[in-house]
C-alpha positions as CSV (number, residue, x, y, z in Angstrom):
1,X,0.0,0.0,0.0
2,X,1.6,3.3,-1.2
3,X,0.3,7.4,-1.3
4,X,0.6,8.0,-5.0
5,X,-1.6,9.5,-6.2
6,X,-0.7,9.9,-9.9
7,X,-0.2,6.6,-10.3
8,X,-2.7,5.1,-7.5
9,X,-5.2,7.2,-7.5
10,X,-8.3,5.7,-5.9
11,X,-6.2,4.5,-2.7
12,X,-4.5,7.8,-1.9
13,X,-7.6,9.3,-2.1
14,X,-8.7,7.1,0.8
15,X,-5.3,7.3,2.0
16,X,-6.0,11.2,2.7
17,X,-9.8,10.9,3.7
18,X,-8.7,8.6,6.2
19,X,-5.6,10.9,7.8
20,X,-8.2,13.7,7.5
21,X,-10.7,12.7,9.4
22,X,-8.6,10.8,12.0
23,X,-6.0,13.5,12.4
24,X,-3.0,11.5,11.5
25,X,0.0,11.9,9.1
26,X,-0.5,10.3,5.6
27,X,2.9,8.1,6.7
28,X,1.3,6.4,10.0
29,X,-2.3,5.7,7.6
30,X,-0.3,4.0,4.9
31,X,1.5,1.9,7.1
32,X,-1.3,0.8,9.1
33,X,-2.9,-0.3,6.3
34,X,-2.6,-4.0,5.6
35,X,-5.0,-4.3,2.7
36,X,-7.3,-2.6,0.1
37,X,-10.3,-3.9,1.9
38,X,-8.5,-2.9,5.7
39,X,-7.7,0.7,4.2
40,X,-11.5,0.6,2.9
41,X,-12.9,0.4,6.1
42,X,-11.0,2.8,7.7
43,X,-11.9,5.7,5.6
44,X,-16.0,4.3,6.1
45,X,-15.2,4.5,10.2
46,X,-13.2,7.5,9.9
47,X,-15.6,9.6,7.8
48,X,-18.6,8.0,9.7
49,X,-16.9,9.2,13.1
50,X,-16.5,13.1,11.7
51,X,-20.0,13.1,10.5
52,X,-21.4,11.6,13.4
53,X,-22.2,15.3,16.0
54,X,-23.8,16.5,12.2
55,X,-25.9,14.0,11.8
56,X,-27.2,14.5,15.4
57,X,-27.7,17.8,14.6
58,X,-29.7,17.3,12.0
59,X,-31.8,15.2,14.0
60,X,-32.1,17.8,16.7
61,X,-33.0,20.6,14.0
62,X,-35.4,18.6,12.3
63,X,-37.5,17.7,15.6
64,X,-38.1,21.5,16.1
65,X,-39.2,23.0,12.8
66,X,-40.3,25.9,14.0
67,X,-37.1,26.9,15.5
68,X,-35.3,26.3,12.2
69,X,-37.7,28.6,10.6
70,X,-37.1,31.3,13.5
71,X,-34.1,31.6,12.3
72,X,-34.1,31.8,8.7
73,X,-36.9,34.6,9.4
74,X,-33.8,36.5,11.9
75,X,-31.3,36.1,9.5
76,X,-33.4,37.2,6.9
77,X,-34.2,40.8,9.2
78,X,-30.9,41.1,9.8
79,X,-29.5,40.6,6.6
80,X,-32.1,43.2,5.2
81,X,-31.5,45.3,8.2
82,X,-27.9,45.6,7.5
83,X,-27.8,45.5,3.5
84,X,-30.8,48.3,3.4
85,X,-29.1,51.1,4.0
86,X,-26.0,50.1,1.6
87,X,-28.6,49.5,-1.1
88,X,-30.3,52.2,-1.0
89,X,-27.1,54.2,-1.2
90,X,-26.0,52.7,-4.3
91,X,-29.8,53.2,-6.0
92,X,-29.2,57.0,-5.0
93,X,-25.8,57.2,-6.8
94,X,-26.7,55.3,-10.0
95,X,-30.3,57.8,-10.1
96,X,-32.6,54.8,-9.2
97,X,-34.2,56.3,-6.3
């Protein structure tokens, strides 16, 4: 098992999702790998593990809909509170207002 990825690309892709997600040096994943099917499974736990607080998140979110749509509708009043006044402006110079 080798990081090449010219020549082997497909497993130095998984080579680097797996020291991504896990934090370690490309070095230590490669030689802890044994096989193609060893290295496979590492990435899967790996990118599992790093998706794993977003996914409870998500599941949190999507319990409360009304509080995800609380604050869409703030960010929406602040974004127009804040972009207003800049908008505006710019009509004015070009002669729109």
């Amino acid at each position: 098992m080798r990081h090449d990825p010219g020549a082997k690309p497909g497993v130095s892709n998984l080579i680097d999702l797996v020291a991504g997600c896990t934090g370690r040096r490309v070095e230590d994943v490669v030689g802890a790998a044994t096989t193609y099917g060893a290295l496979k499974k590492q990435a899967t736990d790996a990118i599992v593990a790093v998706l794993a607080p977003v996914q409870q998140r998500y599941a949190e979110l999507a319990e409360d809909p009304g509080y995800v749509d609380q604050v869409y509708a703030d960010g929406a009043a602040s974004c127009l509170e804040e972009t207003t006044p800049v908008l505006e402006a710019a009509r004015s110079a070009i002669g729109l207002s």
